[in-house]
N, C-alpha and C positions, 0 to 999 in steps of 0.2 A: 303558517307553520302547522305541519301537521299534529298535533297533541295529543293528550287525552287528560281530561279536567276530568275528577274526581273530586265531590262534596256532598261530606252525609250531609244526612236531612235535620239532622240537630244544627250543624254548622252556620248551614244556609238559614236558619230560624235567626242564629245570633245574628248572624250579618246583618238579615232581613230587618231586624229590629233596631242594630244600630243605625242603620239608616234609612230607619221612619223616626227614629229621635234625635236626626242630625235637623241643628234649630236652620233655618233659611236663612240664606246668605244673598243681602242686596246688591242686585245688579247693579253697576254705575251704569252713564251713560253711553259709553264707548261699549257695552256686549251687550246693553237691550238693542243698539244699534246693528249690531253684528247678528242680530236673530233675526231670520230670512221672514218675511209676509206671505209666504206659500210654501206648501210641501215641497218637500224635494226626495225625487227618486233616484237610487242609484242600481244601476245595471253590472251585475258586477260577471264578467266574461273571464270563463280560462280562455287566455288569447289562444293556445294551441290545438285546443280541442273544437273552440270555437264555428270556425271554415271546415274542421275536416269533414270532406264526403265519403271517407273510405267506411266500410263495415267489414271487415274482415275479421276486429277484434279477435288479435291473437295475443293471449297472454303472452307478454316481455316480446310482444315484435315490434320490429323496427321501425321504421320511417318510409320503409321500401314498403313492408307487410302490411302497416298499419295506419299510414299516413297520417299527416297531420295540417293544420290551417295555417295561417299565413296571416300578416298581417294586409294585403292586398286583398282576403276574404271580406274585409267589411267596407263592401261595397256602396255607393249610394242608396242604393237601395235599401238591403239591411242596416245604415243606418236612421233611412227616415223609417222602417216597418219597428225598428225599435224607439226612436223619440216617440211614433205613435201608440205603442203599447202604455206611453204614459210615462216617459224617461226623462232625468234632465240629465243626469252625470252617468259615464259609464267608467265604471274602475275595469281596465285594460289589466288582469292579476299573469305575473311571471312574465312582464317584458323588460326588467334589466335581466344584463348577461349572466346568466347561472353554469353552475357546472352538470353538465350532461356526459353521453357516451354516446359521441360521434364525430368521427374525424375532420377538422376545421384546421387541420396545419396548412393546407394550401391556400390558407388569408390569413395563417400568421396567430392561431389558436391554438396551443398548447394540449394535449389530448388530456382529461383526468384518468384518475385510478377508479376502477369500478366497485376496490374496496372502501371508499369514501365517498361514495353517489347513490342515494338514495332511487332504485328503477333503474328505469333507460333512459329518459328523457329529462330527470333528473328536478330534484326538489327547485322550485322559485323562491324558495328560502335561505337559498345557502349558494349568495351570490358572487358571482368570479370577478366582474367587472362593471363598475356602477355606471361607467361613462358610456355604454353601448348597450344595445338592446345583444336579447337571444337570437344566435343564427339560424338557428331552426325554422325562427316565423319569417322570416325573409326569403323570396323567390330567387335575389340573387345574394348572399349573405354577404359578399363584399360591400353593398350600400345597404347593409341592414340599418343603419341610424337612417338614413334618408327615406328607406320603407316605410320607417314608425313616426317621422316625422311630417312625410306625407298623411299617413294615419290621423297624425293630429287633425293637420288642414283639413279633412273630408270629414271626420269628427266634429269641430265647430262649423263650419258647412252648412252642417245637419241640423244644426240647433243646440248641440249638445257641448258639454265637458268630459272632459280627461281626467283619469286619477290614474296616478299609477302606483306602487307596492316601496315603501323603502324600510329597511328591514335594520336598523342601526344596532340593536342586540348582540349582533354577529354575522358573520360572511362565510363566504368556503374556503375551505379546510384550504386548498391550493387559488388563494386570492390571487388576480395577475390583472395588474391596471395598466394595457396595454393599449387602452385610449387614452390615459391621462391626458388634460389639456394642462399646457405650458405652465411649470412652476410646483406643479398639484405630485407631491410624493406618497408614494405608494406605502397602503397599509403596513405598519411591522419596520419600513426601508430603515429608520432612524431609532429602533427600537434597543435598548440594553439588556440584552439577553442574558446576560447573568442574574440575574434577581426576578423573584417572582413577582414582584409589583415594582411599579415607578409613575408617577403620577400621568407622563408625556408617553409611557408607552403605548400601543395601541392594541393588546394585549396581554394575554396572564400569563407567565411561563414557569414551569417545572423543570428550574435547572439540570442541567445536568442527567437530563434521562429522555431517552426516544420516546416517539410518540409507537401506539401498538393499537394494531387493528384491532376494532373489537371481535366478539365471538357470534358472528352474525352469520344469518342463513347466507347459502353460497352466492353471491354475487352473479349478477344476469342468470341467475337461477341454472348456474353451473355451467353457462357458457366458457367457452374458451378465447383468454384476451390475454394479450400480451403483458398488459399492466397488474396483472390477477395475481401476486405473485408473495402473498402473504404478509405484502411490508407495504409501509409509505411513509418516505423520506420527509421527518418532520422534529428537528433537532435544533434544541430543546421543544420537548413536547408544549404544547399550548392548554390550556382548559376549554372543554365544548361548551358551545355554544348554550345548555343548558345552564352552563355553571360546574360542570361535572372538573374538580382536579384530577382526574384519574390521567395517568398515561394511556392507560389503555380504557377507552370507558367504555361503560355497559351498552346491550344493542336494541336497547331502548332509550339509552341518551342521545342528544342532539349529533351524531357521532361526526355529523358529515362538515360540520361548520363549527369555527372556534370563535370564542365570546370575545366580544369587544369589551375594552375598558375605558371608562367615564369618568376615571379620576373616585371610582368607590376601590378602598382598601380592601385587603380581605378579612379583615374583623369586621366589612360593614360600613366603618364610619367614612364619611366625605371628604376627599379632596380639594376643596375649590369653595368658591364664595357662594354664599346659599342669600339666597331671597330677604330681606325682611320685614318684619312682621308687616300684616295690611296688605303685603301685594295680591291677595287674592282679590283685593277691589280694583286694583290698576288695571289701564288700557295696556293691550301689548305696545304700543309706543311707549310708553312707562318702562314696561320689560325691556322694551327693546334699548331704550336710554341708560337703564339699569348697569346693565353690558358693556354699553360701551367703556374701550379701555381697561377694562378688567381680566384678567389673565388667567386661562382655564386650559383645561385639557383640549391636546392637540385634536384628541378622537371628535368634540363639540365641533374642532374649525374644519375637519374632514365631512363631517355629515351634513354642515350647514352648508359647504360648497357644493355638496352634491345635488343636495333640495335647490339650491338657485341655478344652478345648471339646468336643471330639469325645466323650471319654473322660468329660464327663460325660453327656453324651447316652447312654452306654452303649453304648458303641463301645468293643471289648474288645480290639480292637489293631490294628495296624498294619503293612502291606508298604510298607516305606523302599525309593523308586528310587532308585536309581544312588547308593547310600550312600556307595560309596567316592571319590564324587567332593568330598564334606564331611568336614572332619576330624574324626578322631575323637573330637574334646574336645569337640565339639559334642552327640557324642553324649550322651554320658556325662553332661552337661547335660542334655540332655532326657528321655532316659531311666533316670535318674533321677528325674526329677520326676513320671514316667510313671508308675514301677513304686512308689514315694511313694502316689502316688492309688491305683493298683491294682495289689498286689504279681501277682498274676496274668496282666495282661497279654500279651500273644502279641507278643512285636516281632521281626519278620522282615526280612531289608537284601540288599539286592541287590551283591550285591562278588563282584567274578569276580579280585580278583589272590589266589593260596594267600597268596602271603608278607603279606600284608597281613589274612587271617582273622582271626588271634589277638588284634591289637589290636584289629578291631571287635567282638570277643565279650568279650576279657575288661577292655579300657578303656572300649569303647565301649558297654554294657553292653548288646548285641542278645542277644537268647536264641537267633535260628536265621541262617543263612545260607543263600545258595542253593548246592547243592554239585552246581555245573555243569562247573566247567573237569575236574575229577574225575572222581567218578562216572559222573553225565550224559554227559558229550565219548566214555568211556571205554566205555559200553554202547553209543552208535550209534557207534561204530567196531566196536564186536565185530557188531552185526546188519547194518551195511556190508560187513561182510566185510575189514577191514582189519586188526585185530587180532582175538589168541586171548583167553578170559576173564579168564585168568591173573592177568594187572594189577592185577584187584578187588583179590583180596587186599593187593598192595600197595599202594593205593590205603586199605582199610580202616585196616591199620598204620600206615601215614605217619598217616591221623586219627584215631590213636586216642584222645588228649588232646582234641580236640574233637567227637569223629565225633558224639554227641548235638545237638551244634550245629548238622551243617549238613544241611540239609533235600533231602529228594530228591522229583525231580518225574522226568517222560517229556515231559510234554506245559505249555503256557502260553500265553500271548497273546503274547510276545516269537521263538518257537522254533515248527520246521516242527511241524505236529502228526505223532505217533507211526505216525499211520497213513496218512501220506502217502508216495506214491512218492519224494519225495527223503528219508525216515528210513526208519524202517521198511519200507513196500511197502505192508502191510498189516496190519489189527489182530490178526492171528493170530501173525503175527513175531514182535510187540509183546510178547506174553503173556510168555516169558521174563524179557523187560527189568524188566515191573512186578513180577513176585516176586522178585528177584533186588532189586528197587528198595526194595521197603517191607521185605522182611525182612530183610538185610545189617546193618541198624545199631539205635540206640534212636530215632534220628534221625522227626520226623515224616516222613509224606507228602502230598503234594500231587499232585489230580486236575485238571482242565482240563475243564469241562462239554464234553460230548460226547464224549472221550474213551473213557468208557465204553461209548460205543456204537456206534464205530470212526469218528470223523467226519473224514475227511481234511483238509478245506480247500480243497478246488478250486474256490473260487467267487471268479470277478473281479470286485471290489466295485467298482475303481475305482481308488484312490489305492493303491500300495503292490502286490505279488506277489499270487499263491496259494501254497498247503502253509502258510501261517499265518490262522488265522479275521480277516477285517478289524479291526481296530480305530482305522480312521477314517472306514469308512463306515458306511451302514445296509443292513445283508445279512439273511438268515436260514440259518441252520445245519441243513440236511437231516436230518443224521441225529438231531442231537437233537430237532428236530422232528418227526421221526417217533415218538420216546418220548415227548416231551409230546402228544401225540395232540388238537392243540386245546383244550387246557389239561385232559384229564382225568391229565394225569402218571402211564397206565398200560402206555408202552410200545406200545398197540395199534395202532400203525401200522411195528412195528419187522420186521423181517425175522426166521426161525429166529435165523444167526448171531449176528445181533445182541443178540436174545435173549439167547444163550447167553453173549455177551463180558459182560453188563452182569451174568450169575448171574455171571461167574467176575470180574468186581471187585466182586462182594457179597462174594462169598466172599475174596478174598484180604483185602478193609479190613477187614472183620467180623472174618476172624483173628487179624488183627492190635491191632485194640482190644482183645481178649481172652488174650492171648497174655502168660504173664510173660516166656518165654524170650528173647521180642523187648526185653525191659527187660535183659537179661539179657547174659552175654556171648559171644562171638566167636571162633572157633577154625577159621581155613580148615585145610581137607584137601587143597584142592588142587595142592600141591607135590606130596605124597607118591604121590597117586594120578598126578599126570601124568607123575611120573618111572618108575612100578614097576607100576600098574594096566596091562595088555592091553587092547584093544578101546575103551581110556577115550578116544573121540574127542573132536579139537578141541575141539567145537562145547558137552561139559560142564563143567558148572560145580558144584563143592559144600562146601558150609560146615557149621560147626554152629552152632547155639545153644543156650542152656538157662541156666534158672534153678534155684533149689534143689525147684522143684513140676514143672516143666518142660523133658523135651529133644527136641533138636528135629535131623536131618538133615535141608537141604535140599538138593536135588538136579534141576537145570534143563539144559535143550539148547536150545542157541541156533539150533542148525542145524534150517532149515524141509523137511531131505531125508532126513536120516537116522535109521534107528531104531539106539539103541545099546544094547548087553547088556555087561557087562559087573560086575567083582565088587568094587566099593565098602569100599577100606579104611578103617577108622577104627582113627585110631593108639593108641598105648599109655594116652600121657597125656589124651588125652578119657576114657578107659575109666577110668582113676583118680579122674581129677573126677566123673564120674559115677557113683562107686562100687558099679560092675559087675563082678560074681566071672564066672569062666568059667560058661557055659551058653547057652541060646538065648530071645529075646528078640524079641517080636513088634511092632513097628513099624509105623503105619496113617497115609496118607495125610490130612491135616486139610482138604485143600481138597475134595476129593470124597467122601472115605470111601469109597472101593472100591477102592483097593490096599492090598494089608499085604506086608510082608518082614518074614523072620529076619533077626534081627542075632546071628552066630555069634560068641563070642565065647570063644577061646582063646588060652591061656597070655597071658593079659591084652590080647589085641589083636581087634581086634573086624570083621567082612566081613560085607556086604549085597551079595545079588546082584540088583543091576536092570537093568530094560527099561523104556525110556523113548525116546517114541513124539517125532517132528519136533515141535518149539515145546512141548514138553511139560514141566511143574515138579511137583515131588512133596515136601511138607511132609510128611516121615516126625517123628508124635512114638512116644516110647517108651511 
């Protein structure tokens, strides 16, 4: 969903703090079980922009003007040039059916209003039909499910897995379940439209009163459409998808999609049978037993059919938007029923409150989070120039109970890209962020097509900014364009640099898939060294890791100006854990292989003297 998160810096202190003094909560044996023994990367592709070769980028042009990809774009090839960047799962974002503007009545698609669509090509947030992909990505859009299906097959093929977007919050405004399979009744079909709540509706309604356009810039940016026409037939009006009761809501509310209901009243309190106490230690077969037979909102048996739909299709898991806007019982509900069909599944949720984590990981049975208000917020303030690194560390401590849970990214479709003038500047800045990003925790990582190969965002698609790749119009993306080279996916149209960024996030995923010490654990130095190290400027940052095969100093410079020298202490107790007698020990850089350092190591304490060049990271293993 496209958003915009807003949190003072007092705010974020309180959070931060509540949750470096939330006390650790023991794993049982069923989720130490469920935590993977290697990294795991995900690739996360706008499937439509993805294939496209076109550059003509015409703000708000078509599909004729401006082309777009397909799901037959991710060819064999492209997909083994991506398992080899160091991929396992690739989240496919905006392949159920959405509402867009383009006429699909001749298979039986119902055109939308353009005052209720967010672009041209229309938000993958505000989805029309769960049981079918988008016609757009399809060559011939009458077997568009058979396109995406075949996608899968060539998908695992490749080595890799599937995610795909399921957005339970809310749908579009003109929801139309025109694939339904047999017995499966359509959003609203059985709804009592007279009252604003009822537990079994599937959602919120404002008797009695039309729904009104909001007061938004002109739609197709004043094109001329038959559907343009001031109104959209929506009686009784619904609440948006944001939560907004207005009939008419604001043109910065969710305006294009109306909010599902979960069995929560509108004073807040629950509907339906809630968890109890302890189940944060239970296996999801616990949850999932929990359920059985007990009586909840229709909206729970709607969205858990859709997840198994999917999921037998072989669709290996799923990015939950705006998770934390559905309770968590809901979850635990459905995934459970998930993880039932396939204990393996990948369930990722989008939840930016800290204090609210714990329940969606360990009630609500997600495996990963995004670890944005953290992390994330925490590294582009350090390459803003606004804070020193230092924080990491406490940042890691505060999650230590869950840090495998929450997932680190730089770059997405929601967020500026990494290498644009308002984050970073440029992809060279960036480079610190992502070693500092994939190897801090056991936590996966997640890349952002084009990413790799510094792609700013600067292109004005139409609907919405630049510094974020469109996603609601039909654009193409330059730089990754220039790597797909016309669909031979071999980079021959990429610049030196560019080049060079995409060896150096080969290099970083690849190490990290292979890497036990990244399974392994967590010991910053950086206190010690910032309070007693010389020369140790700002701008470094250094941790350790290691496993029982594996150890690892990392050691990064945030600063794009300066080179720094200085002599790298490693305390007593890493040298203990890593049972290390005095003497001298040689140390080599895993990302290039052409640095090495002594680590001297006396009367139990241990000094590495380095030089480390502007934006530079050095994975010393022993």
């Amino acid at each position: 969903m496209m958003k915009k998160i807003t949190i003072v810096a007092g705010i974020s202190v309180v959070l931060l703090a509540t949750a470096c003094k939330t006390k650790d909560l023991k794993m049982n044996a069923e989720q130490k079980e469920s935590v993977s023994n290697k990294k795991e990367v995900v690739y996360q592709v706008f499937t439509r922009l993805f294939g496209n070769k076109n550059t003509t980028n015409k703000p708000w042009g078509t599909i004729e003007e401006n082309g777009v990809g397909k799901f037959n774009d991710f060819t064999d090839t492209a997909l083994r040039e991506i398992k080899d960047l160091g991929v396992t799962y690739v989240w496919y974002t905006g392949v159920p059916h959405h509402a867009l503007i383009r006429n699909y009545s001749d298979i039986g698609i119902s055109n939308d209003d353009p005052e209720v669509v967010k672009g041209r090509a229309g938000s993958p947030y505000a989805v029309k039909d769960y049981y079918n992909v988008n016609p757009d990505l399809a060559v011939n859009p009458a077997n568009r499910l058979q396109e995406f299906e075949a996608l899968i097959a060539r998908t695992h093929k490749a080595g890799l897995k599937v995610i795909i977007d399921i957005v339970p919050n809310h749908i579009a405004r003109k929801y139309e379940g025109k694939s339904n399979p047999a017995g499966v009744r359509d959003f609203g079909a059985d709804d009592d439209t007279t009252v604003e709540y009822k537990r079994d509706n599937n959602f919120y309604y404002i008797p009695n009163t039309h729904f009104e356009i909001p007061d938004t810039d002109k739609p197709l940016n004043g094109e001329k459409n038959p559907l343009i026409d001031g109104k959209f037939e929506e009686s009784p009006a619904k609440w948006t998808g944001n939560g907004s009761r207005l009939a008419r809501p604001d043109k910065n509310d969710w305006y294009e999609t109306i909010k599902v209901n979960y069995g929560i009243r509108p004073d807040g309190s629950k509907d339906f049978p809630e968890l109890p106490a302890g189940f944060d230690t239970k296996s999801y077969q616990e949850h999932f037993d929990f359920w059985k037979g007990k009586d909840v909102p229709d909206s729970w048996d709607k969205f858990k059919d859709i997840a198994l739909y999917w999921t037998a299709k072989g669709v290996d898991g799923f990015r939950f938007d705006m998770a934390e806007m559905v309770p968590y019982e809901f979850w635990s509900y459905m995934n459970s029923a998930i993880k039932v069909n396939n204990p393996d599944a990948f369930l990722l949720a989008e939840v930016y409150n800290p204090k609210e984590y714990r329940n969606y990981i360990h009630l609500g049975k997600m495996d990963y989070l995004y670890d944005k208000v953290e992390t994330y917020d925490k590294l582009k303030d350090i390459i803003q120039g606004r804070s020193l690194p230092d924080g990491l560390s406490d940042i890691q401590n505060g999650m230590v109970d869950i840090e495998h849970h929450m997932l680190h990214f730089l770059d997405n479709h929601d967020e500026q890209r990494l290498a644009s003038p308002e984050f970073a500047g440029t992809p060279q800045k960036g480079k610190p962020l992502m070693v500092v990003s994939t190897t801090i925790s056991t936590s996966p990582t997640m890349v952002y097509f084009g990413q790799e190969v510094g792609e700013a965002g600067n292109e004005n698609a139409g609907f919405g900014t630049h510094s974020r790749t469109s996603i609601f119009d039909y654009i193409g993306v330059p730089n990754h364009q220039r790597w797909m080279n016309g669909g031979k996916f071999d980079g021959g149209q990429l610049s030196q640099d560019e080049k060079e960024l995409r060896d150096f996030y080969k290099r970083v995923l690849n190490f990290s898939l292979n890497s036990s010490a990244l399974m392994g654990k967590y010991k910053e130095i950086q206190t010690l060294n910032r309070q007693t190290t010389q020369a140790y400027d700002p701008g470094i940052y250094a941790f350790t890791r290691w496993s029982d095969t594996q150890k690892l100093v990392v050691v990064t410079n945030f600063s794009w100006l300066t080179t720094s020298n200085f002599e790298l202490k490693i305390p007593s107790d890493i040298i203990q854990k890593w049972n290390l007698k005095d003497g001298n020990y040689t140390l080599t850089d895993q990302l290039y292989n052409k640095s090495s350092v002594q680590l001297k190591v006396l009367n139990g304490e241990g000094k590495l003297q380095i030089t480390i060049a502007p934006s530079e990271s050095f994975i010393y293993q022993l």
